[in-house]
C-alpha positions as CSV (number, residue, x, y, z in Angstrom):
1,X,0.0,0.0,0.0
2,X,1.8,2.8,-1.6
3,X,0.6,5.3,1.5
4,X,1.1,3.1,4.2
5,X,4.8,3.3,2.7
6,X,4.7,6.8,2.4
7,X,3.6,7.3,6.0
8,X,6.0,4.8,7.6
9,X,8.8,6.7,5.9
10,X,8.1,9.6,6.6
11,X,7.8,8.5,10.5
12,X,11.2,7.3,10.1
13,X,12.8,9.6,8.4
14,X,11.5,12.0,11.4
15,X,12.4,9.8,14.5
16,X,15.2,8.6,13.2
17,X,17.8,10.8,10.8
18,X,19.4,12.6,14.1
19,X,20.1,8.9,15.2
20,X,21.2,8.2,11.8
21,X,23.7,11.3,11.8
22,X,25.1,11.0,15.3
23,X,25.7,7.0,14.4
24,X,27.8,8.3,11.2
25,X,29.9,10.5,13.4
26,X,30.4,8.1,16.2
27,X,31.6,6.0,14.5
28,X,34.1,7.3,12.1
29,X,37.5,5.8,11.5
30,X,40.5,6.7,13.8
31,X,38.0,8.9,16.2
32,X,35.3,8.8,18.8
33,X,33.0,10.5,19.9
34,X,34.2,14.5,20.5
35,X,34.9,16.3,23.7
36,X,33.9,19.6,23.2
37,X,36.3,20.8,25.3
38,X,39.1,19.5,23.3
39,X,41.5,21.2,21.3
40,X,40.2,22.7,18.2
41,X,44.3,21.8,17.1
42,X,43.0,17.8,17.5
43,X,44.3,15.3,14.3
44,X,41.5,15.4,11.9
45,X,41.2,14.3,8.4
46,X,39.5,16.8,5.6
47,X,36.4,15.8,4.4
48,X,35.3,18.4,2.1
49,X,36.6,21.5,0.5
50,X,35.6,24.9,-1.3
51,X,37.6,27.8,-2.2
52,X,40.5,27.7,0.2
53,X,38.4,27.2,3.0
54,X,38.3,23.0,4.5
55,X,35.6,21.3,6.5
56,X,37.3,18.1,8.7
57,X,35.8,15.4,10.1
58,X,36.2,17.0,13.3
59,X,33.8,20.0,12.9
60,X,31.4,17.7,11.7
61,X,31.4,15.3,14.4
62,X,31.5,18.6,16.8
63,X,28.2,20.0,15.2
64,X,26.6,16.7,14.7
65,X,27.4,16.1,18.6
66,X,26.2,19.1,19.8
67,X,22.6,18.8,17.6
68,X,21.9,15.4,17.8
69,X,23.7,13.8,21.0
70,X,20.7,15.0,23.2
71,X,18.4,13.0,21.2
72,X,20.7,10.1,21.6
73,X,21.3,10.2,25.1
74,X,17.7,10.3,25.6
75,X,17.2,7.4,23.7
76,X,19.6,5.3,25.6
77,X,18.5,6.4,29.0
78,X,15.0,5.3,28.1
79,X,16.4,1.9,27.4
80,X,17.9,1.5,30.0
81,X,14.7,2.3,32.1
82,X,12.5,0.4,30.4
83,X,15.2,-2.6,31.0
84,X,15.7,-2.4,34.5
85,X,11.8,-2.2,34.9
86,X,11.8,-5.1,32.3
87,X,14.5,-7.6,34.5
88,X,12.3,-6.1,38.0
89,X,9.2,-7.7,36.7
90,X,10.3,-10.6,35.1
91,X,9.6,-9.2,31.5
92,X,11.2,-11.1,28.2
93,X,10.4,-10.5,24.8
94,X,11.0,-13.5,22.5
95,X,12.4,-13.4,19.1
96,X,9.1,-14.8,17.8
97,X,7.6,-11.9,18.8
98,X,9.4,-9.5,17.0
99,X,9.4,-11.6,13.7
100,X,6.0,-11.0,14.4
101,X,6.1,-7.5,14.6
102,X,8.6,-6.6,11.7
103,X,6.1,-9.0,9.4
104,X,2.9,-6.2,10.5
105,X,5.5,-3.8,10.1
106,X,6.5,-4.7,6.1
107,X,2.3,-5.1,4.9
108,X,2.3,-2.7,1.8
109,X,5.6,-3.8,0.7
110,X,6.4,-6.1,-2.1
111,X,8.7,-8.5,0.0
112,X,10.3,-8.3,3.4
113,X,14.0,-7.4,1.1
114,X,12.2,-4.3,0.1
115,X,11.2,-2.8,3.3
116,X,14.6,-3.5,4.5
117,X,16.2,-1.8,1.6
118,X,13.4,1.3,2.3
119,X,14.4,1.9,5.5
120,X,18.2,1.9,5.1
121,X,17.7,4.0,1.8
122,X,15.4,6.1,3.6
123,X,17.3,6.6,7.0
124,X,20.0,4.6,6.7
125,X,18.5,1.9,9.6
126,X,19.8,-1.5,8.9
127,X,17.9,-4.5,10.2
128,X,19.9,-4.7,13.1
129,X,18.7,-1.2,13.9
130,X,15.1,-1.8,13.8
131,X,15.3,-4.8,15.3
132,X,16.4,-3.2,18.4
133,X,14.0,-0.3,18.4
134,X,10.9,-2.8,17.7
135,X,12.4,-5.3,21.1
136,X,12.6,-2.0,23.0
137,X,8.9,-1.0,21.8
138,X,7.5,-4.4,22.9
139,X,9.4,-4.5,25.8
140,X,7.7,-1.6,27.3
141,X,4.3,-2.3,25.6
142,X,4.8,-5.5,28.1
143,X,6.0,-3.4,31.6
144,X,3.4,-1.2,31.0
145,X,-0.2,-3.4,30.3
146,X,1.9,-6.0,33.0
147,X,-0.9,-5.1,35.6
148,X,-4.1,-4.5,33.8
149,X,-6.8,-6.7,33.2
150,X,-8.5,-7.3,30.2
151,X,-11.9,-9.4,30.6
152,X,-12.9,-12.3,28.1
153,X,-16.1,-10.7,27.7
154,X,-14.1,-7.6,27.0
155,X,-12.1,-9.1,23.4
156,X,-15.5,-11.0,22.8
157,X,-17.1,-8.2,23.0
158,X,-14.8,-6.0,20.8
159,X,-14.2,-8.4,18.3
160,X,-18.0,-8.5,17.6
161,X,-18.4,-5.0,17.5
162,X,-15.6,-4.9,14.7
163,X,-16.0,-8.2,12.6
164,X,-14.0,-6.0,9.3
165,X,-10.6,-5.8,11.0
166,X,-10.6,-9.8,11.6
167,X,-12.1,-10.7,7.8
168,X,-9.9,-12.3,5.1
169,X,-9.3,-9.9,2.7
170,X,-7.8,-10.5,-0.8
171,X,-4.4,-8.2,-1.7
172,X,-3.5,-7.4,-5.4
173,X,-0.6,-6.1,-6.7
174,X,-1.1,-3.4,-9.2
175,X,0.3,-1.1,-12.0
176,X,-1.8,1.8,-13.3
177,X,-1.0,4.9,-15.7
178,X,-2.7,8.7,-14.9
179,X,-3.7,10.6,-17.6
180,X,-5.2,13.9,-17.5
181,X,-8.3,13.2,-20.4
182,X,-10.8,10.2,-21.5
183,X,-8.7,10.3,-24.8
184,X,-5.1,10.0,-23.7
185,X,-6.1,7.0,-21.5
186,X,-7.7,5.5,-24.5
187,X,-4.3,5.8,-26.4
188,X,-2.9,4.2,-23.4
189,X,-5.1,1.3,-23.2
190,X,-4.3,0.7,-26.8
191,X,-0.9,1.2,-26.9
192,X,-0.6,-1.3,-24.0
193,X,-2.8,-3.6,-25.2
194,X,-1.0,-3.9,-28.3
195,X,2.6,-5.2,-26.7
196,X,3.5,-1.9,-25.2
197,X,5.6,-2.6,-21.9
198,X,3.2,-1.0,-19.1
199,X,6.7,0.1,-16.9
200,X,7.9,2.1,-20.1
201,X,4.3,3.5,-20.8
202,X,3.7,4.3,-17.2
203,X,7.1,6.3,-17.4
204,X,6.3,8.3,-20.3
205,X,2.7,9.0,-19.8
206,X,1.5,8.9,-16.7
207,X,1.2,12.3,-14.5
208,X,1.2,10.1,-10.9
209,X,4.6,11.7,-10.1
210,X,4.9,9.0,-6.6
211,X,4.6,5.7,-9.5
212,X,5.3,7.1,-12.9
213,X,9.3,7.2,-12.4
214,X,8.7,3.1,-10.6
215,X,6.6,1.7,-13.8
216,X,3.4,2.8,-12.2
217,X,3.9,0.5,-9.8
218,X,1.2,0.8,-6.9
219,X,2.4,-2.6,-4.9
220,X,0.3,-4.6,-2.8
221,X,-2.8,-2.9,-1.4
222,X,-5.9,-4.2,0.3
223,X,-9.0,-5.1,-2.0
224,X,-10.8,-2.0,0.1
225,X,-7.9,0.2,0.4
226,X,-9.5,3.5,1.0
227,X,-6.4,5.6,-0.1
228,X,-6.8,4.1,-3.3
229,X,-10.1,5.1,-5.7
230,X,-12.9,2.7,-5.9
231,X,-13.2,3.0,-9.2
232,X,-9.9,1.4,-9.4
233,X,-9.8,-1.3,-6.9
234,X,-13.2,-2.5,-8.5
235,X,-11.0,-2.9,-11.7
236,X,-8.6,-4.7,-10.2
237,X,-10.6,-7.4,-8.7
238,X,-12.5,-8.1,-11.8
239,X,-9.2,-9.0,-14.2
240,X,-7.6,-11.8,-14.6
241,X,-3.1,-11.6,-13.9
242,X,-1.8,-10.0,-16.2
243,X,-4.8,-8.4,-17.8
244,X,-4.7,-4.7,-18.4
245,X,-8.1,-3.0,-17.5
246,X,-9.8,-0.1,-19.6
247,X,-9.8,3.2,-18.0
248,X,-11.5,4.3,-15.3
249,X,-12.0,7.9,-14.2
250,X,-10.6,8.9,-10.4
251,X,-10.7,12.2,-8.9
252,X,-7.1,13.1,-10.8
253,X,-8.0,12.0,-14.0
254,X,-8.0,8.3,-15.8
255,X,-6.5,5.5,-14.7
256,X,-5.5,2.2,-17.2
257,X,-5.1,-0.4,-14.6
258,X,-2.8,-3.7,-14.7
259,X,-3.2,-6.8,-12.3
260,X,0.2,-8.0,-11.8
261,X,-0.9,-10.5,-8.8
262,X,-3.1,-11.6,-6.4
263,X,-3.3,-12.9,-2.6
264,X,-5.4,-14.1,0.0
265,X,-4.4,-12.1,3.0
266,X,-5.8,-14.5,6.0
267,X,-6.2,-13.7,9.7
268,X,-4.3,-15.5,12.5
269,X,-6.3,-18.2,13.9
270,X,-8.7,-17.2,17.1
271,X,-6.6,-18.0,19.5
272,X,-3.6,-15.4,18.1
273,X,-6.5,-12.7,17.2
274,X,-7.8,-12.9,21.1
275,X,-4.1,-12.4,22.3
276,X,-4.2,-9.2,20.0
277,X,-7.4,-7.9,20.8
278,X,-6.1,-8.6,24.8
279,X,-3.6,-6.5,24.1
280,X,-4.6,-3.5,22.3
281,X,-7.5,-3.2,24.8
282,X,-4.8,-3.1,27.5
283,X,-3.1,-0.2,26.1
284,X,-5.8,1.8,25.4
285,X,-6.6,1.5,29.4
286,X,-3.1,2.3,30.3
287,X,-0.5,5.5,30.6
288,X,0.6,7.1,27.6
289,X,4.1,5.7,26.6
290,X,5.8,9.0,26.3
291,X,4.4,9.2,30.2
292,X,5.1,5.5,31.7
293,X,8.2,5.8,30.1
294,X,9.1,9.1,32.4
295,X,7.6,7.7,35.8
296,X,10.3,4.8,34.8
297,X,13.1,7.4,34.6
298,X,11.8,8.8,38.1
299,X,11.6,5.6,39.5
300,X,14.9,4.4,38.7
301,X,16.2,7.6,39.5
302,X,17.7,8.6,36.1
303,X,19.3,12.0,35.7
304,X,21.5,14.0,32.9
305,X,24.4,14.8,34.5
306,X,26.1,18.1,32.8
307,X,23.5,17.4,30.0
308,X,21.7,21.1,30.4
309,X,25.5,23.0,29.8
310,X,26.8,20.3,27.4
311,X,23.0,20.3,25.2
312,X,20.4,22.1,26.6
313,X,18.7,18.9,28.0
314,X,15.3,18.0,28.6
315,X,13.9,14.8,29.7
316,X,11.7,13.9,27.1
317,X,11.3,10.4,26.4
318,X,12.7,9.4,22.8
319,X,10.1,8.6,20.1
320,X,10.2,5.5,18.6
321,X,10.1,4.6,14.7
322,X,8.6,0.9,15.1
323,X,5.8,3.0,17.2
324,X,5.6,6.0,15.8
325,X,5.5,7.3,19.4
């Protein structure tokens, strides 16, 4: 789903380039990270130049430091709470979990390879990176629903009064082309129809500047997306793969549609959709994250020692990509 993609990036991209920076300074070669007290006179090797004037690795680990380190710091002190509060109460998450969790994560991708590849093109997060942040996210989920109760007749109860969110649904994968009039989309359909490569035709006719430059590629979405037009997804689910449907008007203009696949997306078995439902009811009934997570730093008596001269601190709990918190 091309805007559940767009969203997750750009969630991301917000919580997570100052991490992504302050990782690339840390750790370059032959340095750590700076003192801001040292010497401005410290080895450091040139990075960039213009006129006579040179920028070194130095200065950029000292302004990277000084804007980002904050943020970092944050980060780890709120791990660090939310793992002592974890070992306290007995709390583990397993690795099954988290497989679990990165699977939810990668729906509107075409393959697990691609969302990887997103995310480090987007922010530079390798899987070892988000695999951490979604442990970390679970783990606290876990401290803080530990003591509520959630009644039987509570998940029966919500699962009835929401029947769409546990249906199976079908996915398709699709490729459409945007053109402006009735006419241009007719040329289109001919043109494609005729042994035209769709990727090629979608590049050089289609005005959907987020799929034209990707072969119109839409990837998988949801039989009812609502992001996507109706007029398209009932398209869709009448062709055949491979079949290339006549155009349809949308609010932008008209659309020549082409089922590349299709997929039965089914629901975990009753048993796994009760342990969810047990779950997201118990969050809703507890703290805000952003909160617990702060009554964890008080309780464990966290503090920022020379943080407010060295970055201006605040305790604010760090957000989280895998939560968008």
């Amino acid at each position: 789903m091309r805007n559940v993609k767009l969203l997750w990036g750009i969630i991301v991209l917000l919580t997570g380039v100052g991490l992504v920076l302050f990782r690339i300074a840390i750790t370059e070669p032959h340095a750590s990270v700076p003192d801001p007290s040292a010497s401005s006179g410290e080895e450091s090797r040139i990075v960039a130049k213009i006129g006579d004037k040179v920028i070194t690795s130095e200065m950029v680990r000292q302004k990277v430091y000084s804007k980002y380190g904050l943020e970092v710091l944050n980060q780890m002190v709120d791990h660090l709470a939310i793992q002592l509060e974890a070992d306290d109460r007995g709390l583990r998450v397993e690795e099954k979990e988290i497989a679990a969790e990165l699977t939810r994560m990668q729906q509107g991708y075409g393959s697990e390879e691609q969302f990887y590849q997103s995310m480090k093109e987007q922010v530079g997060m390798t899987r070892e990176e988000l695999h951490e942040d979604v442990y970390f996210k679970l783990l606290v989920e876990k401290a803080a629903t530990s003591d509520i109760v959630v009644g039987e007749n509570e998940i029966s109860d919500y699962i009835k009064q929401n029947p769409e969110e546990f249906a199976d649904t079908e996915q398709l994968h699709l490729q459409f082309i945007l053109n402006e009039t009735l006419e241009q989309a007719n040329r289109t359909y001919q043109l494609a129809t005729a042994g035209g490569d769709f990727a090629t035709l979608a590049r050089e006719r289609s005005l959907d500047i987020n799929t034209a430059s990707e072969g119109g590629d839409l990837g998988w979405i949801e039989e009812n997306d609502p992001f996507v037009s109706p007029n398209i997804l009932k398209t869709a689910k009448e062709l055949t793969v491979g079949e290339i449907g006549q155009p349809v008007q949308t609010e932008s203009g008209y659309a020549v549609v082409k089922l590349l696949d299709r997929k039965e997306d089914k629901k975990s078995d009753p048993e796994a959709i009760r342990e969810s439902v047990r779950k997201q009811l118990a969050l809703q009934k507890a703290p805000a994250i952003k909160d617990y997570i702060l009554a964890l730093r008080d309780k464990w008596k966290a503090s920022l020692i020379g943080a407010d001269s060295e970055f201006g601190a605040s305790p604010t709990p760090s957000p989280s990509p895998a939560s968008g918190q």
